[in-house]
SEVEXTOR-165197 format. One record per atom (N, C-alpha, C): atom name; z, y, x negated; residue in three letters; residue number from 1; chain. Coordinates in Angstrom, 2 decimals. Atoms other than C-alpha are relative to their C-alpha. Example, Ala and Ser with C-alpha at 12.3 -4.5 7.8 and 13.67 -1.06 7.14 Angstrom:
! SEVEXTOR-165197
<node "N",<0.00,-1.19,-0.89>,"ALA",1,"A">,
<node "CA",<7.80,-4.50,-12.30>,"ALA",1,"A">,
<node "C",<0.00,1.20,-0.90>,"ALA",1,"A">,
<node "N",<-0.06,-1.19,0.82>,"SER",2,"A">,
<node "CA",<7.14,-1.06,-13.67>,"SER",2,"A">,
<node "C",<0.73,1.09,0.77>,"SER",2,"A">,
END
This chain:
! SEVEXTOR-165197
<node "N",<0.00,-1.17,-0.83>,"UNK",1,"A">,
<node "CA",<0.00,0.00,0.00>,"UNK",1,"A">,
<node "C",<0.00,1.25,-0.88>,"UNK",1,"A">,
<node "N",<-0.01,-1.45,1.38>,"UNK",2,"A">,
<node "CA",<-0.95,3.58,-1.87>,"UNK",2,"A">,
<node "C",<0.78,0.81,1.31>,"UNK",2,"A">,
<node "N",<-0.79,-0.93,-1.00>,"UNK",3,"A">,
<node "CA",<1.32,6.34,-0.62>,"UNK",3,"A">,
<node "C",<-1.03,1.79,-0.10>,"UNK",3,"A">,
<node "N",<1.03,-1.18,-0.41>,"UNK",4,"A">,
<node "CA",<-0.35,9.83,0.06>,"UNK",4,"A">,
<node "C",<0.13,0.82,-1.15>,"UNK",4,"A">,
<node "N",<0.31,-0.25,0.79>,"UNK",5,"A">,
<node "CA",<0.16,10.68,-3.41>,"UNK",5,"A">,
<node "C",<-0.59,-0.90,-1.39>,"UNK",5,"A">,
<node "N",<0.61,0.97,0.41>,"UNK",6,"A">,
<node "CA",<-2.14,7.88,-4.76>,"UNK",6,"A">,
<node "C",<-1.38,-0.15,0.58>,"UNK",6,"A">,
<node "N",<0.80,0.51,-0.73>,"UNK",7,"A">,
<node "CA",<-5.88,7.53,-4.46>,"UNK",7,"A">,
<node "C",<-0.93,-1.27,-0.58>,"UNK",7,"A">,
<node "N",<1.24,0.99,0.68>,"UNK",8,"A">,
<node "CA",<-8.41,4.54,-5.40>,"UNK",8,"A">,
<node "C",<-1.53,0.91,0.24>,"UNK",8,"A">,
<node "N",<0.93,-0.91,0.56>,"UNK",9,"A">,
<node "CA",<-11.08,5.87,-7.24>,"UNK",9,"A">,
<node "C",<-1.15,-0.72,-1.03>,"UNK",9,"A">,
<node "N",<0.92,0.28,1.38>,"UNK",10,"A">,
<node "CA",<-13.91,4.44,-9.59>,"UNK",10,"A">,
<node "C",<-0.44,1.03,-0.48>,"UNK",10,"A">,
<node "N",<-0.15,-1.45,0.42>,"UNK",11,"A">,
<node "CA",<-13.37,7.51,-11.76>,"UNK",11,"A">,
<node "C",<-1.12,0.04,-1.24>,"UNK",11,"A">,
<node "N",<0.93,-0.02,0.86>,"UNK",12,"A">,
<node "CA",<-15.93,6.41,-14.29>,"UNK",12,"A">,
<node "C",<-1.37,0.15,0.41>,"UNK",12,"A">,
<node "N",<1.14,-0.10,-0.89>,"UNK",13,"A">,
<node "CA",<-18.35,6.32,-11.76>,"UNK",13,"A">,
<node "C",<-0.25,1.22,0.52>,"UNK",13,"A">,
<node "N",<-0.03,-1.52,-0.65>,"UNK",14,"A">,
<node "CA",<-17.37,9.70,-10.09>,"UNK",14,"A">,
<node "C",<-0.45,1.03,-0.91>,"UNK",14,"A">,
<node "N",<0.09,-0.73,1.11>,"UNK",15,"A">,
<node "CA",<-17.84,11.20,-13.56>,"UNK",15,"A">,
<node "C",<-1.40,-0.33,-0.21>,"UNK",15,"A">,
<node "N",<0.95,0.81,0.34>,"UNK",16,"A">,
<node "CA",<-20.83,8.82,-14.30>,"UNK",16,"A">,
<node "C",<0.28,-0.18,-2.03>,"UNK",16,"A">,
<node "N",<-0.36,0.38,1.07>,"UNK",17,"A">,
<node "CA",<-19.06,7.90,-17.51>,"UNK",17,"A">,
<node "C",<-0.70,-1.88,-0.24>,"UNK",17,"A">,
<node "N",<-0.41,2.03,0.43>,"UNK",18,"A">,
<node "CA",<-19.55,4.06,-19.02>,"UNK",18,"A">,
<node "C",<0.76,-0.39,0.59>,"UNK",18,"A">,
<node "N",<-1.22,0.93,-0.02>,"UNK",19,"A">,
<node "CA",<-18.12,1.30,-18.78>,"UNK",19,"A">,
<node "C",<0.99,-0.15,-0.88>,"UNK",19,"A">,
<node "N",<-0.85,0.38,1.38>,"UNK",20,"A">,
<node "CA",<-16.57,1.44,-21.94>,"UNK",20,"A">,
<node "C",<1.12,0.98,-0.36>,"UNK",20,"A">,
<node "N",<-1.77,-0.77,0.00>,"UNK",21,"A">,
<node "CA",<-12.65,2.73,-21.71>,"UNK",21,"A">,
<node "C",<0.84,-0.70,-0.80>,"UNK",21,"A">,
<node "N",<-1.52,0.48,0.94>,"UNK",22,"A">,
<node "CA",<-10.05,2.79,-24.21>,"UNK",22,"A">,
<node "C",<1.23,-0.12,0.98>,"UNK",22,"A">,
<node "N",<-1.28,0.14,-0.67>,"UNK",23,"A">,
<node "CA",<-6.93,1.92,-23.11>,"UNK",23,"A">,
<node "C",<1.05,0.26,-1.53>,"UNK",23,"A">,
<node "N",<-0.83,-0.05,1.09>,"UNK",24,"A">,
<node "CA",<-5.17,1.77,-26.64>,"UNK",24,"A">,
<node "C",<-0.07,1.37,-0.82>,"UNK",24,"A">,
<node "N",<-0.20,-1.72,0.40>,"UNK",25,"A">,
<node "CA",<-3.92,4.99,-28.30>,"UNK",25,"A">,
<node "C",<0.36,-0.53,-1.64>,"UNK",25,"A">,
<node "N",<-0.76,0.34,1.32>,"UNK",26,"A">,
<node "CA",<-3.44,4.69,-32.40>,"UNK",26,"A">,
<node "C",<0.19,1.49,-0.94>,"UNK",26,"A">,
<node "N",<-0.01,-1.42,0.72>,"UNK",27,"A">,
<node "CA",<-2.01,7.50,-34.09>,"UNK",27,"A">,
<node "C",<0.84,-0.36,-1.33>,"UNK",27,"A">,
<node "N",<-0.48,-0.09,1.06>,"UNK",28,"A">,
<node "CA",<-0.96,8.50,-37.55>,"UNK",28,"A">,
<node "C",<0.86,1.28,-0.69>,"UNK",28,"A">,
<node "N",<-0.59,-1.11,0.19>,"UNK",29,"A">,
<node "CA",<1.83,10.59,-38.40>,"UNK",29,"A">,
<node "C",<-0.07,0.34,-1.94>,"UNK",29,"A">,
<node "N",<0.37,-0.72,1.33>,"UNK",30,"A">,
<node "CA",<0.86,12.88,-41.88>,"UNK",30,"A">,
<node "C",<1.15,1.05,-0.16>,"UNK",30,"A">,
<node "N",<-1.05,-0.58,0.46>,"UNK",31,"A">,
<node "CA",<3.75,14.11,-43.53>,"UNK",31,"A">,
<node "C",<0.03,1.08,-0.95>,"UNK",31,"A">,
<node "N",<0.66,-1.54,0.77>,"UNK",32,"A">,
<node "CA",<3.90,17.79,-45.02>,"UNK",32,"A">,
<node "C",<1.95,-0.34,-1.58>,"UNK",32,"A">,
<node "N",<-1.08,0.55,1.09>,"UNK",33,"A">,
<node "CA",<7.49,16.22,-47.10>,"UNK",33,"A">,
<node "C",<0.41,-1.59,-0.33>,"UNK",33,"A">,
<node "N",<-0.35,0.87,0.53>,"UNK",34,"A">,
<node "CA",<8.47,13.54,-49.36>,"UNK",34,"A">,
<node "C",<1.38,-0.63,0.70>,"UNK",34,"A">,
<node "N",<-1.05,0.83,-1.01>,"UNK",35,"A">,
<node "CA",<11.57,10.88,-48.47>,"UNK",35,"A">,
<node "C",<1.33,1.25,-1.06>,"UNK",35,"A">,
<node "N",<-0.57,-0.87,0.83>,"UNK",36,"A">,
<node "CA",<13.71,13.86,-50.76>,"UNK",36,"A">,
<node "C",<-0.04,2.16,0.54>,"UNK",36,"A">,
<node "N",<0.23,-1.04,-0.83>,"UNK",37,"A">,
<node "CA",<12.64,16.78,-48.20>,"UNK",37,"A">,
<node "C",<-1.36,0.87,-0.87>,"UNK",37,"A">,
<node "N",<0.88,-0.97,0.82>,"UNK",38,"A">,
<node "CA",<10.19,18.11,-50.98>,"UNK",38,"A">,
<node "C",<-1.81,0.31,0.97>,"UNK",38,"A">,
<node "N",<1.12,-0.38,-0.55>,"UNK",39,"A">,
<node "CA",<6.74,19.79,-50.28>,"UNK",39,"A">,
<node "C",<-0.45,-1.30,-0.41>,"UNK",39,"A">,
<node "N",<1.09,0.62,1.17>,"UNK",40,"A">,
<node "CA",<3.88,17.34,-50.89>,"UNK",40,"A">,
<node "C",<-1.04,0.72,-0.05>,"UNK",40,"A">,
<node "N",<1.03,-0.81,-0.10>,"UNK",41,"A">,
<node "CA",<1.39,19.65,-50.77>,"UNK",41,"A">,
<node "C",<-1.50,-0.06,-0.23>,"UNK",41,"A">,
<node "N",<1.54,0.35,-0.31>,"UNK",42,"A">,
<node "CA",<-1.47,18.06,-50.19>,"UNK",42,"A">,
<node "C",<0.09,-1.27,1.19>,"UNK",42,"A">,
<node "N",<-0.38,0.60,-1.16>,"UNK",43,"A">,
<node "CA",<-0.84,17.33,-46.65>,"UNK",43,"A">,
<node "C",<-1.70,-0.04,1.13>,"UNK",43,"A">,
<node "N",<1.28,-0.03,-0.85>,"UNK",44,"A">,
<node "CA",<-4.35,18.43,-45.33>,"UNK",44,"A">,
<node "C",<-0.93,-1.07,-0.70>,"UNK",44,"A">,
<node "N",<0.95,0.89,0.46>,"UNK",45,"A">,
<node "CA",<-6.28,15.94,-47.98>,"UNK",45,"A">,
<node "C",<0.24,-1.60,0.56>,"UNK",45,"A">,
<node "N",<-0.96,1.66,-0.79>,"UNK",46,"A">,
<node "CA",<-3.87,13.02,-46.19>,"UNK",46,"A">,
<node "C",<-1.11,0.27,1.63>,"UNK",46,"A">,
<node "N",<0.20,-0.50,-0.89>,"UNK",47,"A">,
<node "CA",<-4.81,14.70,-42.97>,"UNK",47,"A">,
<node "C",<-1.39,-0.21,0.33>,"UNK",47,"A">,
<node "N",<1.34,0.11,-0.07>,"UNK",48,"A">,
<node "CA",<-8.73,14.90,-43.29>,"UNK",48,"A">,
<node "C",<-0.33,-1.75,-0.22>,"UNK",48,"A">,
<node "N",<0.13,1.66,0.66>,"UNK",49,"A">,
<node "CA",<-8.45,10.97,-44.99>,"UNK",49,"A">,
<node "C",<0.01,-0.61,1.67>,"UNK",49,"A">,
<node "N",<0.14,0.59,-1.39>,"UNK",50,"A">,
<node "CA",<-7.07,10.17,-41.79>,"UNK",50,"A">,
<node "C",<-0.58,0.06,1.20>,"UNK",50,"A">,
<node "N",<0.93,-0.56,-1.11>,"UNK",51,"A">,
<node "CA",<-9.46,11.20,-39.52>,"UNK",51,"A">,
<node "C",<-1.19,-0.17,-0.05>,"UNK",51,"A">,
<node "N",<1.19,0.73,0.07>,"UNK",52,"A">,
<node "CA",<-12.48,9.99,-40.73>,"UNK",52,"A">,
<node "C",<0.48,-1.36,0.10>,"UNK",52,"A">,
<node "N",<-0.41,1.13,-0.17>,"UNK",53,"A">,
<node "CA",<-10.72,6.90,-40.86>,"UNK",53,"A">,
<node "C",<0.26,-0.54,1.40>,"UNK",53,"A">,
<node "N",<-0.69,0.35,-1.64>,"UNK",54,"A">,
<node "CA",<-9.30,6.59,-36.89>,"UNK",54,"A">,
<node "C",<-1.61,0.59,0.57>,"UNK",54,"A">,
<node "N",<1.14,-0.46,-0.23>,"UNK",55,"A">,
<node "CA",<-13.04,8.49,-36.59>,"UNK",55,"A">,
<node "C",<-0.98,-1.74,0.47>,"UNK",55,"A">,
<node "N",<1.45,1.24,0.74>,"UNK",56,"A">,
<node "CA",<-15.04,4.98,-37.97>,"UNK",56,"A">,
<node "C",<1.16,-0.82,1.45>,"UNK",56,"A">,
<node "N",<-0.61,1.01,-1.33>,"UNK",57,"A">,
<node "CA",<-11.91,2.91,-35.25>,"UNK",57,"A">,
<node "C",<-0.36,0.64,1.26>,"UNK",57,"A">,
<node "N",<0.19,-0.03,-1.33>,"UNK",58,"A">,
<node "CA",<-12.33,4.71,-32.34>,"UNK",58,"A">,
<node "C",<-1.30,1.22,0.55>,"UNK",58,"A">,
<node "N",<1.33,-0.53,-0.75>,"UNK",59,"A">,
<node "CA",<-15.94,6.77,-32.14>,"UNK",59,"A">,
<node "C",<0.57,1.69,-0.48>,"UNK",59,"A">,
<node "N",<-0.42,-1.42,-0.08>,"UNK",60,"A">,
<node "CA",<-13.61,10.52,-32.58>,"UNK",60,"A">,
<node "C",<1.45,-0.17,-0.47>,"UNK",60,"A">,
<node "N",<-1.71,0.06,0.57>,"UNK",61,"A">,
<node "CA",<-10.30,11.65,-33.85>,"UNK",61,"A">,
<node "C",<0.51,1.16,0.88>,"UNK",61,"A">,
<node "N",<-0.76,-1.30,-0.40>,"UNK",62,"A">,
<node "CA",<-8.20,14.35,-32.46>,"UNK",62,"A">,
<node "C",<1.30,0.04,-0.85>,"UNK",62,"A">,
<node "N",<-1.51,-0.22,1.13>,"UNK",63,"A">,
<node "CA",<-5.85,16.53,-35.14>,"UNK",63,"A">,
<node "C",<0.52,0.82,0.96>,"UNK",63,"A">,
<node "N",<-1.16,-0.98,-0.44>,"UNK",64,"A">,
<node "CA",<-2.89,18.02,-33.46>,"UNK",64,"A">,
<node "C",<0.19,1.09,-0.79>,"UNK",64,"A">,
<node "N",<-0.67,-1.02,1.11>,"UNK",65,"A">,
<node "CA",<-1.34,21.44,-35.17>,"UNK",65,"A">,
<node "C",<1.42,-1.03,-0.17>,"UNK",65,"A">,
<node "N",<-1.40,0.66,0.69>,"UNK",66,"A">,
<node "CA",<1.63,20.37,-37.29>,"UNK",66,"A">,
<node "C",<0.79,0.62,1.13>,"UNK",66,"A">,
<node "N",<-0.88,-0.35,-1.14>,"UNK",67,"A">,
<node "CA",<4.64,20.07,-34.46>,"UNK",67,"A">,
<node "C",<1.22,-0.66,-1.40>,"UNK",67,"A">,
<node "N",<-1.29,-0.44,1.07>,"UNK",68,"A">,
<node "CA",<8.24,20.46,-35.85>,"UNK",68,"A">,
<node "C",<0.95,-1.86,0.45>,"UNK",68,"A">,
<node "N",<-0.99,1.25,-0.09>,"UNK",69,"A">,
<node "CA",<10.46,16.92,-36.27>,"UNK",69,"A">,
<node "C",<0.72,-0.38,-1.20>,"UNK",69,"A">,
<node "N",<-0.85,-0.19,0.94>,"UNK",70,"A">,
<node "CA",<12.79,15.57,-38.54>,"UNK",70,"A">,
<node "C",<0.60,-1.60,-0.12>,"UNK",70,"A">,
<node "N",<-0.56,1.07,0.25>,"UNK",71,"A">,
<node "CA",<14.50,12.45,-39.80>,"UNK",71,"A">,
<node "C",<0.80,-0.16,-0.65>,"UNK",71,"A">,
<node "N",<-0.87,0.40,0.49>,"UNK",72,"A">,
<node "CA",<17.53,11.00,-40.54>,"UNK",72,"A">,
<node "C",<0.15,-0.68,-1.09>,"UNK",72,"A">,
<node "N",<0.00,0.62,1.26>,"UNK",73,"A">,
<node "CA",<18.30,10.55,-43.96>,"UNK",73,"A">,
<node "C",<1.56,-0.17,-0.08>,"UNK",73,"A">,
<node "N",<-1.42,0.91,0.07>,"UNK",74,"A">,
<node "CA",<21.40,8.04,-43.97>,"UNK",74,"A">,
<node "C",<1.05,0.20,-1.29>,"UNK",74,"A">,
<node "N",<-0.43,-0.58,1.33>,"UNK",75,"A">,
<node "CA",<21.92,8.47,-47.55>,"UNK",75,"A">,
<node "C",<1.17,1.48,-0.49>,"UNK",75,"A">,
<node "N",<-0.61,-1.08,0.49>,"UNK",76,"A">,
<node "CA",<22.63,11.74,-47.97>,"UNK",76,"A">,
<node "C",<0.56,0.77,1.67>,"UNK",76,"A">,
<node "N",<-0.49,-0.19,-1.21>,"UNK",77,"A">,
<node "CA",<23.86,12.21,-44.08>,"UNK",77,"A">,
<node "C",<-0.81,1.35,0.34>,"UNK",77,"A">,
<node "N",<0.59,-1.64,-0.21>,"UNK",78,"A">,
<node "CA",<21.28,15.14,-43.45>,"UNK",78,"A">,
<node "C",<-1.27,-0.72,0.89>,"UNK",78,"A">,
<node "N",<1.65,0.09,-0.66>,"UNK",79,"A">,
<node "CA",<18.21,15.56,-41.16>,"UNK",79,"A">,
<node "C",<-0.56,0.89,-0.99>,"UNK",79,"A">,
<node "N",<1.24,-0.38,0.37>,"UNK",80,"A">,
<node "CA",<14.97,16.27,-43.15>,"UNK",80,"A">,
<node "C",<-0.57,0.53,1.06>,"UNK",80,"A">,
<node "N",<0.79,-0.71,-1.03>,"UNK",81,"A">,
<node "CA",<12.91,18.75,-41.28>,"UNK",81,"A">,
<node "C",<-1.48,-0.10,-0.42>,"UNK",81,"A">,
<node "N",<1.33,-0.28,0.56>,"UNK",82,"A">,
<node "CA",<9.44,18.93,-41.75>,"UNK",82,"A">,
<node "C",<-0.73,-0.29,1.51>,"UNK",82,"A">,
<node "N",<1.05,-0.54,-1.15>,"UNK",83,"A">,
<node "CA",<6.19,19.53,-39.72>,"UNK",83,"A">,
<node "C",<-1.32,-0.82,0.04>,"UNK",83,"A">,
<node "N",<1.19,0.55,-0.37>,"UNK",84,"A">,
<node "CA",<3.84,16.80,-39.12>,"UNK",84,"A">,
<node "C",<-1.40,0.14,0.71>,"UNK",84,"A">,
<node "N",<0.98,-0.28,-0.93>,"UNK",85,"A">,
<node "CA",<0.68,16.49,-38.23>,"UNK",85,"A">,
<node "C",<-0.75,-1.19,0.58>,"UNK",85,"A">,
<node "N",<0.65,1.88,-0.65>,"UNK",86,"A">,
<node "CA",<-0.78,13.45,-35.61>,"UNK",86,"A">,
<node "C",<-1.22,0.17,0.72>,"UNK",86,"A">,
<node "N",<1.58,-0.04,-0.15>,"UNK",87,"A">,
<node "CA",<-4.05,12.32,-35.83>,"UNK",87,"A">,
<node "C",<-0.03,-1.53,0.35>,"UNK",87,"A">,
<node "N",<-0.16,0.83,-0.53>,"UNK",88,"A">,
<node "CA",<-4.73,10.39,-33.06>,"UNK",88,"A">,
<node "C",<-1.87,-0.60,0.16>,"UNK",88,"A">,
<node "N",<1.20,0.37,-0.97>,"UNK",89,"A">,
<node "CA",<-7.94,8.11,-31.35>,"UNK",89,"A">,
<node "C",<0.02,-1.11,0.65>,"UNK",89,"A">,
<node "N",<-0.59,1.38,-1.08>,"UNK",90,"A">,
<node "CA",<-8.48,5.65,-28.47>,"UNK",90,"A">,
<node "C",<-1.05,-0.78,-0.56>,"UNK",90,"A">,
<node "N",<0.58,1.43,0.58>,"UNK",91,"A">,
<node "CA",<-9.34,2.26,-29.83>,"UNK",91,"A">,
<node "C",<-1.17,-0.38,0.57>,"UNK",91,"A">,
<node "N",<1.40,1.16,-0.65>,"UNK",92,"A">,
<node "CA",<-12.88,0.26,-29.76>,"UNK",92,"A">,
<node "C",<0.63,-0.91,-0.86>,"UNK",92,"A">,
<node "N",<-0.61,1.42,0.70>,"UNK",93,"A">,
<node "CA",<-10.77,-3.03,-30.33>,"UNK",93,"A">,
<node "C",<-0.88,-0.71,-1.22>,"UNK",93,"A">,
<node "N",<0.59,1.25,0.95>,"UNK",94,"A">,
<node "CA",<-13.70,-4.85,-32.42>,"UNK",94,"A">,
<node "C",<0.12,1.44,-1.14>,"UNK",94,"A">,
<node "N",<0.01,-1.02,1.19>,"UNK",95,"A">,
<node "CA",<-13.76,-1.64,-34.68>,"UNK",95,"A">,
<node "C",<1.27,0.39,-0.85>,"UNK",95,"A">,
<node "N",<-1.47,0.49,0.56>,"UNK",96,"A">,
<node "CA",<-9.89,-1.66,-35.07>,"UNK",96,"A">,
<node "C",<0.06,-1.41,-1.03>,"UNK",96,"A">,
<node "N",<-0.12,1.74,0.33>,"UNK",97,"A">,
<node "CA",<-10.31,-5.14,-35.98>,"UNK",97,"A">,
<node "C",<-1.10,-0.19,-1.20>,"UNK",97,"A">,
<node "N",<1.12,0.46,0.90>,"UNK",98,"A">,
<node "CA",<-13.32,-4.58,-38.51>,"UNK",98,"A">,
<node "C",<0.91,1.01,-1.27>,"UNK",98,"A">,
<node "N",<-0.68,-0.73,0.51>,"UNK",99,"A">,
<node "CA",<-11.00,-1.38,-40.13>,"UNK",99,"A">,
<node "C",<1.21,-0.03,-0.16>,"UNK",99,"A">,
<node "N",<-1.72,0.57,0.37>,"UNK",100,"A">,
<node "CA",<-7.48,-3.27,-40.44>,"UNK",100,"A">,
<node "C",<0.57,0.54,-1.18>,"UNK",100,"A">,
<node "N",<-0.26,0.10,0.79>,"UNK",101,"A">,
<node "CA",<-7.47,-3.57,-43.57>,"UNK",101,"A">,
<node "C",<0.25,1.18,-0.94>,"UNK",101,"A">,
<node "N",<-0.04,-1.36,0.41>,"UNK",102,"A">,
<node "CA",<-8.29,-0.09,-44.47>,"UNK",102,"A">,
<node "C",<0.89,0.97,0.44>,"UNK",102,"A">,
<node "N",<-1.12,-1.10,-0.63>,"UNK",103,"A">,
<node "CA",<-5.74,1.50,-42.14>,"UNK",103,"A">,
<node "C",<0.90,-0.65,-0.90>,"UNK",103,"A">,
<node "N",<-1.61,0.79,0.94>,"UNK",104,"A">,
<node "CA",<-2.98,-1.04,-43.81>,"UNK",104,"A">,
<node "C",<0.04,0.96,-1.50>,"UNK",104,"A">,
<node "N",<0.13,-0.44,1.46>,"UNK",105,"A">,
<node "CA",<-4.62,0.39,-47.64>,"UNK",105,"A">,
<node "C",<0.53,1.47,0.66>,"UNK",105,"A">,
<node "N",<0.13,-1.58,0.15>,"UNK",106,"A">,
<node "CA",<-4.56,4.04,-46.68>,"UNK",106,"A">,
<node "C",<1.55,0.20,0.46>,"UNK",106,"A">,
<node "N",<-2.01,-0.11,0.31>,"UNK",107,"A">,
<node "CA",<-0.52,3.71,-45.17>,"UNK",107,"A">,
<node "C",<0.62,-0.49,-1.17>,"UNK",107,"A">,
<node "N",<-0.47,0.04,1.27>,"UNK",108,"A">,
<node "CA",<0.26,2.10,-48.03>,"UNK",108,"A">,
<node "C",<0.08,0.50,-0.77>,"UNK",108,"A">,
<node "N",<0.73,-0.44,0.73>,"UNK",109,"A">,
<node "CA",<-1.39,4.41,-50.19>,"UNK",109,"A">,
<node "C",<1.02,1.54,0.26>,"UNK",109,"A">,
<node "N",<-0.37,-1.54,-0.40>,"UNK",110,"A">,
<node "CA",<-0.20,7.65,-48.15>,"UNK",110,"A">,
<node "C",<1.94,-0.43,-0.26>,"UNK",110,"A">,
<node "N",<-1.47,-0.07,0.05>,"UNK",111,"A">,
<node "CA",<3.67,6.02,-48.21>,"UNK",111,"A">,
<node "C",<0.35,0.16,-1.86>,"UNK",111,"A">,
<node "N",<-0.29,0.12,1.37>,"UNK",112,"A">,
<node "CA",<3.67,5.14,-52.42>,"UNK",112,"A">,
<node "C",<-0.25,1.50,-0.42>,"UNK",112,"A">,
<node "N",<0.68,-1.40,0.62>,"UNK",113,"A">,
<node "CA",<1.54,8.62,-53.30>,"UNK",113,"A">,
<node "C",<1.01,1.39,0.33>,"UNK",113,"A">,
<node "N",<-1.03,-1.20,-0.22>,"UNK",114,"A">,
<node "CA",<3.76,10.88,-51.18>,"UNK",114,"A">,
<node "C",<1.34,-0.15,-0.51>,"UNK",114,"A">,
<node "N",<-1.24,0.48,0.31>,"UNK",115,"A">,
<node "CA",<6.85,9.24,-51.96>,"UNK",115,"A">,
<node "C",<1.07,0.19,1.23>,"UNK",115,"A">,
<node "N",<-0.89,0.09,-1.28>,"UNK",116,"A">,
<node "CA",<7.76,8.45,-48.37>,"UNK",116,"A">,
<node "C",<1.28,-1.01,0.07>,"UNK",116,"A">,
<node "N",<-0.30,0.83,-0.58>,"UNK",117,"A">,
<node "CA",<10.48,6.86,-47.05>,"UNK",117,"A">,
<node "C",<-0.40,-1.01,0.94>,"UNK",117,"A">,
<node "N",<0.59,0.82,-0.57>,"UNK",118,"A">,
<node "CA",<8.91,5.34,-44.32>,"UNK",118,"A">,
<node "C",<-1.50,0.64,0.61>,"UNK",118,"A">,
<node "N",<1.15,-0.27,-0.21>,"UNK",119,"A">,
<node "CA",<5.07,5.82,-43.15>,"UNK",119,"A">,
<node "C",<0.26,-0.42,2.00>,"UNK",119,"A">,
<node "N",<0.13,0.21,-1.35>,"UNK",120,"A">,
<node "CA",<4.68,5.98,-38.81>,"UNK",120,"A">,
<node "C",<-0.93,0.52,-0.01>,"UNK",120,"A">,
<node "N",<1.14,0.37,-0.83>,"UNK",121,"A">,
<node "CA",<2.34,4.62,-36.94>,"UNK",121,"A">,
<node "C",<0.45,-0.04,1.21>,"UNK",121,"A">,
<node "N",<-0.20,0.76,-1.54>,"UNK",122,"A">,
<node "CA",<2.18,4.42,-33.28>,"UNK",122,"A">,
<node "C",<-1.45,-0.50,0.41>,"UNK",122,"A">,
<node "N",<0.87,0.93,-0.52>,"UNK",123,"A">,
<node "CA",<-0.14,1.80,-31.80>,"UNK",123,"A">,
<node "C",<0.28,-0.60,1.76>,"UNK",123,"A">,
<node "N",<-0.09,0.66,-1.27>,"UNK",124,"A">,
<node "CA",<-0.58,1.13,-27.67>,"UNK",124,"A">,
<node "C",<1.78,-0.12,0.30>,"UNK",124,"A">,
<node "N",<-1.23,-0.09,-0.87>,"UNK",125,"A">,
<node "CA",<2.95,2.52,-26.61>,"UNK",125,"A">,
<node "C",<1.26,-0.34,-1.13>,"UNK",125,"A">,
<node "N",<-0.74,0.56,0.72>,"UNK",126,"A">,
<node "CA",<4.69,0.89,-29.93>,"UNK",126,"A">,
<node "C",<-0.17,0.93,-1.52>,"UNK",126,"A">,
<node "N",<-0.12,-0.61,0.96>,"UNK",127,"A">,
<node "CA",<5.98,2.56,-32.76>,"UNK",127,"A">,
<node "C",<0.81,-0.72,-1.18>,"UNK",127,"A">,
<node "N",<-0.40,0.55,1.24>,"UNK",128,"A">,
<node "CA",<5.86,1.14,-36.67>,"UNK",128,"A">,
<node "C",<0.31,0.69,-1.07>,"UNK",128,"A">,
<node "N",<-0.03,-0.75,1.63>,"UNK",129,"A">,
<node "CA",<7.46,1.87,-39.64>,"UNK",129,"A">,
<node "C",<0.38,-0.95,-1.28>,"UNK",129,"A">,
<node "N",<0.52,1.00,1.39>,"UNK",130,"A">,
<node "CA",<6.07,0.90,-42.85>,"UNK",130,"A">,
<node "C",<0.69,0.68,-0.98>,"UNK",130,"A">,
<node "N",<-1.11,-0.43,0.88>,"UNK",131,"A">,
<node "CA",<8.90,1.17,-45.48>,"UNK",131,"A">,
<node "C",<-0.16,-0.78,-1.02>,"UNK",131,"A">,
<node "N",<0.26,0.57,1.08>,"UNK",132,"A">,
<node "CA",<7.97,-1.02,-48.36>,"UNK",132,"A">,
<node "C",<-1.71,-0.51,-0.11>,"UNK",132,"A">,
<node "N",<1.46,0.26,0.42>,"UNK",133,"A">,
<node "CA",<4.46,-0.71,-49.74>,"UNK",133,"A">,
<node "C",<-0.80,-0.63,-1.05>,"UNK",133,"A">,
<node "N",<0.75,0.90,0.89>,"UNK",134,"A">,
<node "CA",<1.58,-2.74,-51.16>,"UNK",134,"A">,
<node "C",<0.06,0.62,-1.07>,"UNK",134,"A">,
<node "N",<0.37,-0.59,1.33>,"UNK",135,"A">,
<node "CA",<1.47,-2.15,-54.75>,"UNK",135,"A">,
<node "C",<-1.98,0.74,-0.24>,"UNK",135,"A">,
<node "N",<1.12,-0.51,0.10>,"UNK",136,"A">,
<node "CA",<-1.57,-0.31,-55.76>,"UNK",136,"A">,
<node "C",<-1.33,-0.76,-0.77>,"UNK",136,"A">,
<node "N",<0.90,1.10,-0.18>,"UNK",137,"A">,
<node "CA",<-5.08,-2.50,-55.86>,"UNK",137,"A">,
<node "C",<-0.85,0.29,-1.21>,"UNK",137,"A">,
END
């Protein structure tokens, strides 16, 4: 039963879009500081990397402006502030699946180089963090 704020719609049709809908969201959070609060300052060459990259998985990228967040550093009992920037795109599953390996290299790559604590990802509603990285290839 739909209630009167609910309608059925073939919205791809109404549009005259495809058939072909993402459903999966994969984003990559690009860090403007190290796991030590420091600049890294070369946050836009991370930034651009990642975006041709989520470009080749899902057809387009979209960069956010850096939004303000922060993380708990246990250690030294302090929040780190810093200003990320998330570069997102909606998945073509076989193209995810042909570019694995390269998203895995390039977090790896972006966690050792910056000298992150941990590297986040969010993938389809779920959020990873990659805290011990591949050695360098």
């Amino acid at each position: 039963m739909t209630d009167e704020y609910e309608i059925e719609l073939d919205f791809a049709d109404a549009l005259g879009a495809s058939d072909l809908t993402s459903h999966q969201v994969l984003t990559l959070y690009i860090p403007d500081k190290d796991r030590d609060g420091n600049e890294i300052g070369t946050q836009r060459k991370w930034v651009l990397e990642a975006a041709a990259l989520l470009a080749k998985i899902g057809g387009g990228v979209t960069i956010m402006p850096p939004t303000e967040g922060g993380w708990y550093d246990e250690d030294n009992d302090r929040i780190i502030w810093e200003r990320p920037v998330l570069v997102y795109t909606y998945v073509k599953p076989q193209h995810l699946l042909q570019n694995l390996q390269h998203l895995r290299a390039f977090t790896h790559r972006l966690g050792r180089e910056t000298n992150q604590g941990e590297v986040a990802v969010e993938f389809d509603h779920d959020f990873y963090r990659i805290t011990t990285y591949d050695q360098e290839a």
